[in-house]
N, C-alpha and C positions, 0 to 999 in steps of 0.2 A: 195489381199488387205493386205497391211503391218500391222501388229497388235502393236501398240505401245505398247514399256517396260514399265510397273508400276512401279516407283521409289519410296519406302518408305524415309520419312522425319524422322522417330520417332529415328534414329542413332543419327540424328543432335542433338534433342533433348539431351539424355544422353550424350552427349558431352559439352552440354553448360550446363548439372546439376554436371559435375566433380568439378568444381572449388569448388563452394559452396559445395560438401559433403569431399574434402579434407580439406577445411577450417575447417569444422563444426567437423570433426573426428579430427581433432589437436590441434584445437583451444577451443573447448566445450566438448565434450565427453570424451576427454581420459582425460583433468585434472577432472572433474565430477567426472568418475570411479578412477581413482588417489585420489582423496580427498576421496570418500568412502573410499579407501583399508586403506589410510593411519591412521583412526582415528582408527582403530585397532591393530597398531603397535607402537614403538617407535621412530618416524619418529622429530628429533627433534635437534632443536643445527644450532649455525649460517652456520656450514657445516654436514650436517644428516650425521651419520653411515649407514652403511649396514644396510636395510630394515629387520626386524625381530617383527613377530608377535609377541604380548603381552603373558605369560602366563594365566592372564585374559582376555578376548579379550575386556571387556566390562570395562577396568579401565577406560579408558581414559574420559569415557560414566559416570564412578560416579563421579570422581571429579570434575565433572560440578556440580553436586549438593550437594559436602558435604561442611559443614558447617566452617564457619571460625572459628580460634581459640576464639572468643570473643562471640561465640556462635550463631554470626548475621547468615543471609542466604547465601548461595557462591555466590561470582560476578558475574556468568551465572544470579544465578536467582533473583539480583539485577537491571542486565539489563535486561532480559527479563519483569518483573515489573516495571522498566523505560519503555522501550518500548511501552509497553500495556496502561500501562497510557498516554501518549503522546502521541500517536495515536489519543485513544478516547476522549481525552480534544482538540483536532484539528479538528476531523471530522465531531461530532454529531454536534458543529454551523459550520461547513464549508458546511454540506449537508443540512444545516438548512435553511443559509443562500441562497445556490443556488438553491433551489427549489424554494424560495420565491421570488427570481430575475425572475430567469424560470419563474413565473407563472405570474409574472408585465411584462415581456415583451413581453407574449405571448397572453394577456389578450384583446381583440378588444376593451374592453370599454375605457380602460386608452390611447391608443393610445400615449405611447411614441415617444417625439420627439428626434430625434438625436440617436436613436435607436445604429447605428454604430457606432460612438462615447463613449458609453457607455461600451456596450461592451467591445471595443479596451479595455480603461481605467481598467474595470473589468479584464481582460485576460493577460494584461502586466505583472503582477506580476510570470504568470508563465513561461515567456521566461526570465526573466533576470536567470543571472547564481548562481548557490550556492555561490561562491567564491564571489562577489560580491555584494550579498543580505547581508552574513557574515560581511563584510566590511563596510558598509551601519550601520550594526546593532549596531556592536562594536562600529564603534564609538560614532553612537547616544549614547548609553547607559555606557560609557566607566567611567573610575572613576580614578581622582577625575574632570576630568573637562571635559567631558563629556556634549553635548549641552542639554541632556534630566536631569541633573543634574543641570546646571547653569538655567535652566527654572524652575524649582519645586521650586531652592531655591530663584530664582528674586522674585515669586510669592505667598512665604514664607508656601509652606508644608512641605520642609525640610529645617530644619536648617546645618545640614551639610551633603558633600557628602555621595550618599546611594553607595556600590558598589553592582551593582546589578548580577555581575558575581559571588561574592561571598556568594552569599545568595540561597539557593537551592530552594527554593519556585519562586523568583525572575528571576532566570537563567531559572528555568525547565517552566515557564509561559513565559516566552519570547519565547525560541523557539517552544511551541504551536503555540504561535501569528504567528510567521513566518510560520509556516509549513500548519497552515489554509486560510493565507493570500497569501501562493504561489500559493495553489492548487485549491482556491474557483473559480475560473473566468474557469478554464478548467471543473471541476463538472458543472460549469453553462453552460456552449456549451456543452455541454453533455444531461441538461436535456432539453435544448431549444429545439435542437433537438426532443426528445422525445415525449415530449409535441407537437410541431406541426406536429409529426405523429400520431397525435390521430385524428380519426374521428370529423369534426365540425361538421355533424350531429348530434352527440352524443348532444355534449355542447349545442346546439340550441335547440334540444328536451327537455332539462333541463330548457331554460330560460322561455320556456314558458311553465312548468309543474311549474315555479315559484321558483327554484332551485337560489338560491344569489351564493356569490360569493366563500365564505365558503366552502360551500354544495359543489358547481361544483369540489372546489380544492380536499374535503376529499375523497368525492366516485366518481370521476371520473378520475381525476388527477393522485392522487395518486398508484388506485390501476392498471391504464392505464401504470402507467411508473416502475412498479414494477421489469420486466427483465432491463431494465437499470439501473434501484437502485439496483440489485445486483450485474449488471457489477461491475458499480462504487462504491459499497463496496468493494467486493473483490479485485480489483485493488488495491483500495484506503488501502484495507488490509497489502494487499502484499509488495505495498509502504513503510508502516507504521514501519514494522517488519522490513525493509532494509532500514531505516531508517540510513545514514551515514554523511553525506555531511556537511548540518547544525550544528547539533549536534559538530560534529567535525571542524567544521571551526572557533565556536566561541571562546571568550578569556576565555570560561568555559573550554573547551575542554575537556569534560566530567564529569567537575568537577561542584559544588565543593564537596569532598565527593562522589563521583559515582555519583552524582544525576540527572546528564542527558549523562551518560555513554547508550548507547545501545549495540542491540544486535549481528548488525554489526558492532561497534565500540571495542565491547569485542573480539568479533575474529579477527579482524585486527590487534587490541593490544597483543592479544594471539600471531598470530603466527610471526609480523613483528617488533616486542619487545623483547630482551632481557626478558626471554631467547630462545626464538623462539620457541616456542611449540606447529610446524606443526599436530603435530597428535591431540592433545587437540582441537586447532581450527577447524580441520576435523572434528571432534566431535562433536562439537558445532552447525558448520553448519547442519550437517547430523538430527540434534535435531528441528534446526529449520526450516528445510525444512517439518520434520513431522507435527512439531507445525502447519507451514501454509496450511498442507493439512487438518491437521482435522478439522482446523477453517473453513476453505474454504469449507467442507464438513457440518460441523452442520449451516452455513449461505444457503449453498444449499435447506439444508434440512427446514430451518424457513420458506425462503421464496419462498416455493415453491408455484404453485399455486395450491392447496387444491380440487378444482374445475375439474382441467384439471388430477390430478391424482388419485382423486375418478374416472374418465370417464371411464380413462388409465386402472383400477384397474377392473371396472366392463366388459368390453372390452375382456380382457383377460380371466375374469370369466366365461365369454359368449362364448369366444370362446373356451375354456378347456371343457366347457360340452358338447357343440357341438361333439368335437370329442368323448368324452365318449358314445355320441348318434351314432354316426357312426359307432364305435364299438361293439355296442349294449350292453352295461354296463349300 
């Protein structure tokens, strides 16, 4: 009886994962470790010299933080402060807002009609493009004739044109608006989702323990969709802090006065600016890649769940004495 040859497939395999780890090795990781190495040397000028580490290795690392001659704070941590604020003036009503959608649309008593329709409408905001939403903005708000200008003053609350690019409260509040107005409709398929993976058992057991509408959303809702509320913070973090496109597309264009400069906007200006200061901008980065882990870390740690790591904590307590019993200690 012939015994048929066993032919392994798993070759084939590593042969179709080449392409992607030569991409990923060219394309992502060697500039990655390129950017670290650089933000310790002198790497810098529209054509860099020969690569040589700093005598300080960590200069590049304070002039991010020292202060300007006028005594203000350095432009790192002007934007990083830009940033942090624009973020959290975007997200707390953009999460505010889609919980509150999520919970009308997942609610059996309200029984939305056109459900689909709404949606769509809700969600569109986040497929159109930066360059485009920028465009849209500008010239709504544009100055001196401007259609958000010629309407304030038909309707007589301005008497002449405001230019609202040039007004730092004005500019830095507009592109909140945008940046909560792109992203709320995707946080809201986000918690929909969510939401209709929670047990209706649950909710049912509440309507007739007498629980209203309130009650169901605080304590069961809420703390039901708690690992999705911290996907979508920390996304929504991480977003935040690389924050580019908008910022930079508008007729502020950072301005006015740095006041809506960020932190990706700063290292782009660093190193693709005159006078190109590759190494400063590696710096930079390198600064706030830490920034987002530790956020990312103490958001881990908030919202953890309390419950499940007391268990985890007693668990392991149980099982360390055990072995101590095995040992006979």
């Amino acid at each position: 009886m012939n015994k048929r040859k066993l032919v392994s497939y798993s070759k084939f395999g590593y042969l179709f994962a080449i392409p992607f780890l030569v991409a990923f090795l060219i394309f992502t990781l060697y500039p990655v470790i390129f950017a670290i190495v650089i933000g310790f040397t002198n790497y810098e000028g529209a054509i860099p010299g020969k690569l040589k580490l700093l005598k300080d290795p960590l200069e590049n690392f304070k002039y991010l933080f020292k202060k300007r001659r006028s005594g203000e704070i350095s432009y790192f941590l002007q934007a990083f402060l830009n940033t942090l604020r624009m973020w959290l003036v975007n997200f707390i009503p953009q999460l505010g807002l889609s919980l509150l959608l999520a919970a009308w649309f997942t609610d059996n008593r309200v029984k939305v009609k056109g459900q689909g329709f709404f949606k769509v409408v809700f969600y569109l905001p986040n497929i159109i493009t930066a360059a485009t939403v920028a465009i849209l903005f500008s010239t709504l708000f544009d100055h001196p004739k401007g259609p958000v200008n010629d309407l304030l003053r038909m309707v007589g609350i301005l008497k002449e044109p405001f230019n609202f690019w040039q007004n730092k409260i004005a500019s830095r509040a507009l592109i909140e608006f945008i940046q909560c107005w792109q992203w709320y409709g995707s946080t809201m398929v986000v918690l929909i989702a969510a939401v209709i993976g929670i047990n209706p058992e649950i909710f049912e057991a509440s309507e007739i323990d007498g629980a209203g509408r309130w009650k169901k959303f605080w304590y069961i809702t809420l703390p039901s969709c708690r690992p999705i509320m911290l996907f979508t913070l920390v996304t929504s973090m991480i977003g935040g802090f690389s924050m580019f496109d908008i910022p930079n597309l508008m007729r502020s264009a950072g301005g006015p006065d740095n006041a809506t400069t960020t932190l990706s906007m700063y290292i782009y200006n660093t190193a693709f600016k005159k006078p190109y200061k590759y190494n400063r901008a590696a710096a930079a980065s390198i600064v706030l890649f830490i920034i987002v882990i530790i956020v990312s870390s103490v958001l881990f740690y908030l919202m953890r769940d309390k419950d499940a790591a007391k268990m985890a904590k007693e668990k392991k307590a149980e099982m360390k004495r055990r072995k101590l019993e095995e040992k006979g200690v």
